[in-house]
N, C-alpha and C positions, 0 to 999 in steps of 0.2 A: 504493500500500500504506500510506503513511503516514497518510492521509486517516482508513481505517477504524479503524487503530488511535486513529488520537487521534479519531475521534466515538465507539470503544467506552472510552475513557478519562473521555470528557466524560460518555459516558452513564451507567457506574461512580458516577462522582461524583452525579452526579443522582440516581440510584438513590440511593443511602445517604441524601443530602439529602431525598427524600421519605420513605422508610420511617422516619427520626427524626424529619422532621417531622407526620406520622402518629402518631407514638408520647407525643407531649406538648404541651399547650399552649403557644403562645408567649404571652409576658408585653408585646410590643409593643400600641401604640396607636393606633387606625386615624389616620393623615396625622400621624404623631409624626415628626420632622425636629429635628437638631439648630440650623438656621437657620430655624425656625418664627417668623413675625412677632411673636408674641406672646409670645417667651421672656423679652424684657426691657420695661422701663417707658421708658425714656428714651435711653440710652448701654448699650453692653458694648465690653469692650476684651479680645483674646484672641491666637490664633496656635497654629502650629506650627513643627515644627524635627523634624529627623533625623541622623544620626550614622550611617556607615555603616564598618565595618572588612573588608575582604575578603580571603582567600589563595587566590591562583589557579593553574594548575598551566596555562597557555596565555600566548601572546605577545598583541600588540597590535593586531594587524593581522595578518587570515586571508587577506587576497587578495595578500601579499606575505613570500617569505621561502621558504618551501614548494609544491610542490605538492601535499601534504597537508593544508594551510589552515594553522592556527594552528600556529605552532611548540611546539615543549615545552619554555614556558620557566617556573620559581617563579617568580611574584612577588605583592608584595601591596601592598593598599592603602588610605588610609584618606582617609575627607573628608565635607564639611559637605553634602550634597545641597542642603540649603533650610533656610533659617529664615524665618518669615514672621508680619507683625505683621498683626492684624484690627481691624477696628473699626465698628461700627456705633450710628448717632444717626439719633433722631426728633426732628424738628422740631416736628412735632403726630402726631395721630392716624392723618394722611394724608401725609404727608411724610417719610423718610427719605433718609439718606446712609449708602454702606458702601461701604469699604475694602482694600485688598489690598494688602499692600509684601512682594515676596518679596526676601532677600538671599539670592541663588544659588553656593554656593563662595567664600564670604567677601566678595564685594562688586563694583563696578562699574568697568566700563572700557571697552568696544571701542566705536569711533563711527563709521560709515558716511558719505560722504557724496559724491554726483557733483556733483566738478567741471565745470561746464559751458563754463567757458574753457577745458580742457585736453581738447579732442576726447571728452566726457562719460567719461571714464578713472575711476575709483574713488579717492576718497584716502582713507586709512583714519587714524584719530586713537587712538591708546591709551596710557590716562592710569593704567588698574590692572589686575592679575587679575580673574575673578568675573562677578558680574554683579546690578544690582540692577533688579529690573521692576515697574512699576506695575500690579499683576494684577488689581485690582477699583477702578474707581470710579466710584461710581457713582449717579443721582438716584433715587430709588422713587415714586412715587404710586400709593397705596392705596386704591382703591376701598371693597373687601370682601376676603373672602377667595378669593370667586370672580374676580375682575380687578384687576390690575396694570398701571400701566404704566411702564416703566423704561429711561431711557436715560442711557449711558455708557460705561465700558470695564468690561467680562463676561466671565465664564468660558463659553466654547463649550462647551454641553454634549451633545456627541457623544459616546458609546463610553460602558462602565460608568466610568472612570479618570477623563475627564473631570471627570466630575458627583460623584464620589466620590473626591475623590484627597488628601485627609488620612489621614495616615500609619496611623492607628488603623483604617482602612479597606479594610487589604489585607494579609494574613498577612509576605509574605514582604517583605524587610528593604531592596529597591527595589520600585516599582512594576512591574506586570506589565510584561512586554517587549513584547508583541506591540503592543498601542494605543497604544505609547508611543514603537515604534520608524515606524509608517506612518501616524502621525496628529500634530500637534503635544499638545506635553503639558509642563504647564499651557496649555490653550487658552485664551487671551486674543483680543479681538477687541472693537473697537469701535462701536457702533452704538446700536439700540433693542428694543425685544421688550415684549410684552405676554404675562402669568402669571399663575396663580392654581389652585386647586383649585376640584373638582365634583363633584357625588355626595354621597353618604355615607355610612357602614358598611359593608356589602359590595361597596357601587358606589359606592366611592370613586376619585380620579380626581385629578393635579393637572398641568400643561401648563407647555411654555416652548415661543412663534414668538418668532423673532428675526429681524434684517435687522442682519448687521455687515460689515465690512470683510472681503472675499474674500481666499481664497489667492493669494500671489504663485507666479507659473508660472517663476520664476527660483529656485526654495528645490526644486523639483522633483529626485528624484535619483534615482539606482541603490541607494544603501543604504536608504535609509526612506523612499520613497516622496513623502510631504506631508508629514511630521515640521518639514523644516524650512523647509516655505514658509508659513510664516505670517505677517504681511505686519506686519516689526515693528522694522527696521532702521534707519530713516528717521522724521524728527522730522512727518513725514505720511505716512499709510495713504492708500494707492489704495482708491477709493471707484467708480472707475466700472464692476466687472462685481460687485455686492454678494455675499455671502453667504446664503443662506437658509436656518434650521436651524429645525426643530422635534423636540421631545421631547413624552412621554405616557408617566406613569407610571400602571401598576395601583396601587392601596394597600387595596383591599378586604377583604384577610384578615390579621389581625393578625400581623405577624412577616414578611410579605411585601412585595418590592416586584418588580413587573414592567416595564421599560421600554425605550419603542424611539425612536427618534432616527434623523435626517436632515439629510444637510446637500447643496445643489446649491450652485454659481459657475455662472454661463452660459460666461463665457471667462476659466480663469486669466490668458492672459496681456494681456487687456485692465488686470490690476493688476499687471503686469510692472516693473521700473523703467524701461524703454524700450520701451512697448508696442509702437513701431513695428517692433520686432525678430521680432513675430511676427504673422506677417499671416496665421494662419487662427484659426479657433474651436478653442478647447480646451477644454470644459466638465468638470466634477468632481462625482460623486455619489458618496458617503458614505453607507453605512446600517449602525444596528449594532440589536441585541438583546441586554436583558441581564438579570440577577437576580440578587435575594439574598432570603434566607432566615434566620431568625434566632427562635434560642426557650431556651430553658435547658438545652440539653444540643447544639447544633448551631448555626454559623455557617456558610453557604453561599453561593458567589458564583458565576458563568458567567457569557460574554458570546461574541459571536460579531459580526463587524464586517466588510464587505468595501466599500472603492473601486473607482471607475472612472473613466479619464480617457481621452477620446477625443484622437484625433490624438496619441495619446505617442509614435509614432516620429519626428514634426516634432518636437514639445519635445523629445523625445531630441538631433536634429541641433542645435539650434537653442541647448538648455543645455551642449553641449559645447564651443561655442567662443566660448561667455563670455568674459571678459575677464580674464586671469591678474589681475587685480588684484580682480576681484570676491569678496565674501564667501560667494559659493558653491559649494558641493562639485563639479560638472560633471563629475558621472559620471553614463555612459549605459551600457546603454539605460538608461531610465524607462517601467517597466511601463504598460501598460491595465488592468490588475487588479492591486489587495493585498487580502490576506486575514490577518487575526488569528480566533484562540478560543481557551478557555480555559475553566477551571474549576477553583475549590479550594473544599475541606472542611475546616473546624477544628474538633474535639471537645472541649468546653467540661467538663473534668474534676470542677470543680468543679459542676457539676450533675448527674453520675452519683454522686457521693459524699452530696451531700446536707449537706455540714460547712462552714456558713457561714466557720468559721478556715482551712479549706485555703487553700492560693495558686491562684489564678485561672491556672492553666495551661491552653494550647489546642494542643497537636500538630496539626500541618495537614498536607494532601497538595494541590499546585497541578500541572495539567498545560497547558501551550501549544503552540498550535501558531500561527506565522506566516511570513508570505513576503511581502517589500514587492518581489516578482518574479512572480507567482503566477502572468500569460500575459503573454507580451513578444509585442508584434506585431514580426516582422521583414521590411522591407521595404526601395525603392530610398532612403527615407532613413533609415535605419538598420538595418544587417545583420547587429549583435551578440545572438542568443540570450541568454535567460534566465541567471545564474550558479547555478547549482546550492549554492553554499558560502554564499546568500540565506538558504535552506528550514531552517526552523528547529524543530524539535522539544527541547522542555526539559521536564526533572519537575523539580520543586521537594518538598524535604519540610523539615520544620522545627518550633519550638515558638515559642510566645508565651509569656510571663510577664506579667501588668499588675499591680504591684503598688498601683497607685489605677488611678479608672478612663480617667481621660487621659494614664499615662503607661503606656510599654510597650518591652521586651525581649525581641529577635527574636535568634533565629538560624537558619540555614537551611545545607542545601548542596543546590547546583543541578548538575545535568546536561542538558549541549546535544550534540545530535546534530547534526550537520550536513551537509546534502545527503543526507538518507535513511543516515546512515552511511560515505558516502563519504569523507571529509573528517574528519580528527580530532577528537574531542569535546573540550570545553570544563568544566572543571568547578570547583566553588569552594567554600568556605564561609566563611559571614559571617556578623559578628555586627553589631546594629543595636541603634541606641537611640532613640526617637521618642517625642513628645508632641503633644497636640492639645490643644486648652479655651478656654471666655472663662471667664478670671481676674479680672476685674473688671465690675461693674455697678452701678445705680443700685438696684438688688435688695442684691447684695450688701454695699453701702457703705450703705443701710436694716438690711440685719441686721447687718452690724459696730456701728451706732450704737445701733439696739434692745439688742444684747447689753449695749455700755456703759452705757446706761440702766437694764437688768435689774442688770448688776453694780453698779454706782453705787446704786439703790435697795438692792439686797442688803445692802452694806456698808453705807447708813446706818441700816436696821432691824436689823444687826447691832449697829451702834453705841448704837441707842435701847435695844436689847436687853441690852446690858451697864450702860449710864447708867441704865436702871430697875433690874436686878439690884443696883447697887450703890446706890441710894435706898432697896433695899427692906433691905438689908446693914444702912445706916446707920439704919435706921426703928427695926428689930431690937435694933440697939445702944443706942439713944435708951431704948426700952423698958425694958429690963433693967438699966438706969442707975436708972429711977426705983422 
């Protein structure tokens, strides 16, 4: 029953997203990207950061305490998600370097590492709260704009969140739940990939293949699925069962973008930290579908994502008897299927009114549904069914405020259904403060000098302006003398 209702929810939403967008021109530009190669001349220097305050009317933990899930308990809370520094340099025409430094929750600390003299046991090193990650670095060679070739450390861009996960990019005041809960996020990963755009005008077109560093089959779990196997613990990535991801985006029609993404591993647990712990094939395929829509009276986003991971009831046996000392979660089962989708709508006020002084207000409606349970194989090794207190249905409603266009004022309040209603709901409201931009460039720091220039000459034809007025004062006076 759930099902129907949230694809008549998603469809709802799609619905309205095309009849406005039917109703007005979008003011977009076919293959317009804010990381466009050609946005700067030489350097830009930028980032983002979010702020998040929330009050909750639920406990901490739904699989413990009740067996109605989440206790009912107030509490709230408040914290730094992400601050994160950008940067990107051309060396020439064809040559570039770009950057990623996220500081997650105030900063860095937790250090992983197997002891090999001590029967390979875990020893864990932590020096702070937080966490700081190296999220982009990375070499470019630029062909054209049709081919790219780039290798380094990347953003995996699987799922809409992925490929779009700046704060200005998503209504509500955390990232959506569903892609974020059965996929890793921020996807990092390191390798190489070949990019670039094709087409043009209505058969526009632009592509990322990539080959990085596969899922670790030890990050595998009963709450989020692949969330947290991303293979990132360790001062070296297991490289021997690769990743292979492709993306294709539509960009044909102004104000649209349509795209779909893929990711296969042949065997998570060949990038295991102990490969030898699991002795059959476990491969992982990831596909997702998504879009956005955008014009002067409508912002619109959906996406739809589903995995699959063979032999999960071995990894299920297999991640439960980790090593109490390991950095991972090892709880079973671990589905053969997660499923995330989703869709919101923001009504951009200020283009129903038409009064450039209004504030840029957008009231939004976001609806989800995911399960990193979605079908549990249960068998002779492993006999634990699916948890129902997984399945997750949330509405989200809320407003935006931006008062410039990189900075922006969310508040939302969410409701979670959980287990189809079985299970207590979850609900909250929060308010959220986030910014996105490159604040500096070699563009910019030309107009900051042009303007001194401009002002500099201004004031001195001011000045010759007054030194002749008073020549002409004194001429006057000379005159009248004789």
């Amino acid at each position: 029953m759930h099902k129907m209702k949230g694809k008549k929810s998603i469809a709802g939403l799609a619905g309205l997203a095309v009849a406005l967008a039917w109703a007005t021109p979008a003011r977009a530009q076919w293959n317009a990207d804010s990381t466009e190669y050609d946005s700067f001349d030489r350097y830009r220097i930028g980032g983002y950061g979010e702020l998040v305050g929330a009050f909750k009317n639920y406990g901490i933990n739904r699989f413990k305490g009740t067996k109605e899930g989440n206790a009912r308990i107030r509490r709230n809370t408040i914290s730094m998600p992400r601050f994160v520094i950008a940067g990107d340099y051309k060396f020439n025409r064809h040559w570039a370097l770009g950057m990623e430094i996220e500081f997650e929750a105030g900063g860095v600390g937790t250090e992983y590492e197997i002891e090999n003299t001590e029967n390979g046991e875990y020893e864990t090193e932590v020096e702070k709260g937080g966490e700081v990650a190296l999220e982009q670095f990375h070499i470019t060679y630029r062909l054209n704009n049709a081919f790219s070739v780039r290798a380094g450390h990347m953003i995996v861009p699987v799922g809409l969140t992925n490929a779009h996960h700046e704060p200005i990019l998503f209504f509500g005041t955390v990232r959506p739940e569903g892609e974020t809960t059965i996929i890793p996020s921020t996807w990092h990963a390191t390798g190489a990939e070949i990019r670039g755009q094709f087409g043009r005008r209505w058969a526009s077109f632009d592509y990322e293949a990539m080959v990085v560093a596969g899922l670790n089959a030890n990050g595998f779990n009963r709450n989020s699925w692949a969330g947290e196997a991303n293979n990132r613990i360790f001062e070296e990535d297991n490289f021997t069962s690769p990743g292979y991801v492709g993306r294709l985006n539509y960009r044909g029609i102004p104000g649209l973008r349509l795209g779909g993404s893929f990711y296969y591993c042949r065997n998570v647990g060949s990038n295991a930290d102990k490969p030898h712990t699991y002795n059959f094939k476990a491969p992982v395929r990831i596909w997702s579908v998504d879009a956005q829509y955008m014009n002067q009276w409508v912002i619109a986003r959906a996406n739809v994502m589903q995995g699959h991971l063979s032999n999960s009831s071995r990894l299920s046996d297999k991640n439960s008897k980790l090593s109490n000392l390991s950095p991972y979660a090892r709880t079973a089962p671990i589905a053969e299927k997660a499923v995330s989708y989703g869709g919101e709508v923001g009504l951009r006020l200020k283009g129903f009114v038409g009064n450039g002084k209004m504030p840029d207000l957008i009231p939004f409606f976001r609806y989800e549904y995911y399960n990193p349970q979605e079908h549990v194989v249960v068998d002779k090794y492993c006999n634990t069914p699916a948890d129902a207190r997984l399945k997750t249905n949330m509405w989200v409603a809320g407003i935006n405020y931006r008062p410039l266009p990189y900075l922006v004022v969310k508040a939302d309040y969410t409701k979670r259904k959980i287990g189809g209603g079985a299970y207590n709901s979850e609900n909250e409201f929060a308010l959220g403060l986030a910014f996105t931009g490159w604040f500096l460039s070699d563009r910019t720091v030309k107009d900051i000098r042009a303007r001194r220039q401009l002002k500099d000459q201004q004031h001195t034809i001011s000045e010759m302006n007054s030194r002749l007025e008073q020549m002409q004062r004194e001429i006057e006076s000379l005159r009248k003398d004789k």
